[in-house]
N, C-alpha and C positions, 0 to 999 in steps of 0.2 A: 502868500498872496492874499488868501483871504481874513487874514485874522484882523488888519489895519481896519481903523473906524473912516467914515468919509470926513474928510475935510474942507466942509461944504464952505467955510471961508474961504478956499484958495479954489472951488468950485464951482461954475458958472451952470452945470448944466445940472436939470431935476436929477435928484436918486435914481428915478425909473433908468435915466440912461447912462449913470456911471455903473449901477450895477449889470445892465447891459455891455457895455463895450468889456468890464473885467471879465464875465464870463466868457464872452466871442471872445477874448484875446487866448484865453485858458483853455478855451476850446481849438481854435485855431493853432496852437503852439504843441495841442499834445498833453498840456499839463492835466487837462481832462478829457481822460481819451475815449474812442467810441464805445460806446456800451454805459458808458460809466452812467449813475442815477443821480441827478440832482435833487436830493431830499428838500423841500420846501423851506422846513421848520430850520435844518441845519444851518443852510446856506444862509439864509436871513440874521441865525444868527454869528455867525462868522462875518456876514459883510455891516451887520451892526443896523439890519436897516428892518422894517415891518415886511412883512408876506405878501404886502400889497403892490407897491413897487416893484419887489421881484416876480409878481406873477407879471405883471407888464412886460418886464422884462424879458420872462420867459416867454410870453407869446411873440415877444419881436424875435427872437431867435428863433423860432419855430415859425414864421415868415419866413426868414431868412436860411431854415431847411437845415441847422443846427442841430436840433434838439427835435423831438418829439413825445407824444402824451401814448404811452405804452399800458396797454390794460393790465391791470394788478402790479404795474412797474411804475407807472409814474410816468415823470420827466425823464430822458434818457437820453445821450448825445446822441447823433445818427452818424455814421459812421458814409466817409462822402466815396459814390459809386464810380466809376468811370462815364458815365454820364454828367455826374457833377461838375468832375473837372474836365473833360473835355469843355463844358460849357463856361465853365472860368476861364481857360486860356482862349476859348474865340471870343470872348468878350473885349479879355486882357488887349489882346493880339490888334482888334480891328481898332480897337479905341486908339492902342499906339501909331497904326499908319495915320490914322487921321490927324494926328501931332507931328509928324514928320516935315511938312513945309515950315510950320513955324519953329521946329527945332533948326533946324539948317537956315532959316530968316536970323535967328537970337544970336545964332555961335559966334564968339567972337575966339581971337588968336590967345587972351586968358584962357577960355575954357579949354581949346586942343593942349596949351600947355600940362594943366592939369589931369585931364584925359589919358598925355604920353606916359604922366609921373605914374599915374594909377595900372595904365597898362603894364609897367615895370615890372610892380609889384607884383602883378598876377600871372606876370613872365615866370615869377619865381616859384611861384604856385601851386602852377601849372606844371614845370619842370619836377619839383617836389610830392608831385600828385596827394598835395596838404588840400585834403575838399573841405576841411572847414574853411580857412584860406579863404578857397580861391570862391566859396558861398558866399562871402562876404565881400569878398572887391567884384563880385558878379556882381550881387546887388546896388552896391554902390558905382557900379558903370553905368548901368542902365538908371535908375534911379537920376542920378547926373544927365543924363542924357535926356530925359521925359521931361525933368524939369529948367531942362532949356525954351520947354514952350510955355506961350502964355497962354495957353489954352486952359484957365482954372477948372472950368468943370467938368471938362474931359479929364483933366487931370485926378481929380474927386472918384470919379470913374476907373480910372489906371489904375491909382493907389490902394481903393476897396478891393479889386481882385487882385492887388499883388500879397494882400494879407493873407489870403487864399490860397496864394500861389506857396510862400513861404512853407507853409502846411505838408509841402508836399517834397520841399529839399532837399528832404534828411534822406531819403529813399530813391534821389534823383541823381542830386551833385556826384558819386560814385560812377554815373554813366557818364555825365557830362567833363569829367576829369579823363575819362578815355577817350569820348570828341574832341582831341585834340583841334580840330576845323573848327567847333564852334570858337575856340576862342581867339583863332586866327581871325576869324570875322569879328570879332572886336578890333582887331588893327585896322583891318580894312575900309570899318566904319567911320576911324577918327579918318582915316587918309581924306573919304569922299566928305566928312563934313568939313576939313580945313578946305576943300576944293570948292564948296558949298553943292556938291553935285547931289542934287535933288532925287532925278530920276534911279541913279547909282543907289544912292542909299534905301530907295523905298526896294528896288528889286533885292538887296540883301537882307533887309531888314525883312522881309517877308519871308524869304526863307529862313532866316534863322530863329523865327518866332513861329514858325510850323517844324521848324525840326523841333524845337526847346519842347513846345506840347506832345509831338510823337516820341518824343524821348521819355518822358511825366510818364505819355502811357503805356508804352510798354514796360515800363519799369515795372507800375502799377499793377499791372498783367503776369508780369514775371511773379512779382511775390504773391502773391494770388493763385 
């Protein structure tokens, strides 16, 4: 990941912030996992860029509660607390009711089609207890479903903490394959949005995005 040089031709945004997002991805994903030390010199020269930009960089993740400046250690990922992600999924959570009237405003009988075709899938899944599966047609239901609203920068909002949320999957999806309910409440969902039932969908949708986070955290407590 880090060896490619930037391709600032096909590149619109300063260095400071592609070497930014590579690292948040790398970080976010696992690839550089907690504890790990970002050496200055190394990193700079793997991503092909000066020390300069990357320290930028590095403070913006260290904004963003990433990474931190460790005495006689450096730069060092921080490893995210139960506080953390509690605080990610009430973020996630509130932004998405707030999307809800315009989601149920947009749907049209295209989208429940595709909806059903996707449920199928995760019918299968789900049956199969395949959690890589059924990780990936989860994301891609809701994912579909958020971006039914035209809500853009609530949406900007959604999307930065589902990066976050991702993060936490690998160690979740295994519980949510035995919540067999939550993913009845994906049927349940298309039913009330093909009905346009507003009120219905926000009282599911709230529970199933306070179970989804109580699920995150006890997992996260378990392995702990």
């Amino acid at each position: 990941m880090y060896t490619g040089t930037f391709e600032l031709a096909e590149e619109s945004k300063p260095i400071r912030d592609i070497a930014y997002d590579r690292l948040k991805h790398a970080i976010i994903t696992g690839e550089l996992p907690a504890g790990a030390r970002i050496v200055e010199t190394t990193y700079a020269e793997q991503l092909h860029i000066s020390r300069t930009p990357l320290r930028e960089a590095l403070r913006k993740l260290e904004r963003d509660g990433l990474v931190e400046y460790v005495l006689r250690h450096g730069v060092v990922v921080r490893a995210f607390t139960v506080a953390d992600i509690e605080e990610i999924f009430t973020i996630r959570n509130s932004m998405m009711m707030l999307i809800l009237p315009s989601v149920v405003a947009n749907v049209t009988a295209k989208d429940i089609a595709e909806f059903r075709v996707l449920l199928s899938e995760m019918d299968v899944a789900q049956q199969e207890e395949d959690c890589d599966a059924l990780a990936s047609f989860n994301r891609a239901f809701h994912s579909k479903l958020e971006h039914l609203s035209d809500k853009k920068r609530i949406l900007r909002v959604i999307d930065d903490q589902e990066e976050y949320i991702l993060r936490f999957s690998a160690i979740t999806i295994a519980s949510i394959v035995r919540r067999s309910r939550a993913h009845q409440e994906h049927h349940e969902m298309v039913d009330m949005l093909e009905k346009h039932d507003l009120e219905g969908l926000e009282k599911l949708m709230a529970h199933h995005l306070e179970e989804s986070k109580q699920t995150c955290l006890a997992a996260v407590a378990n392995r702990k």
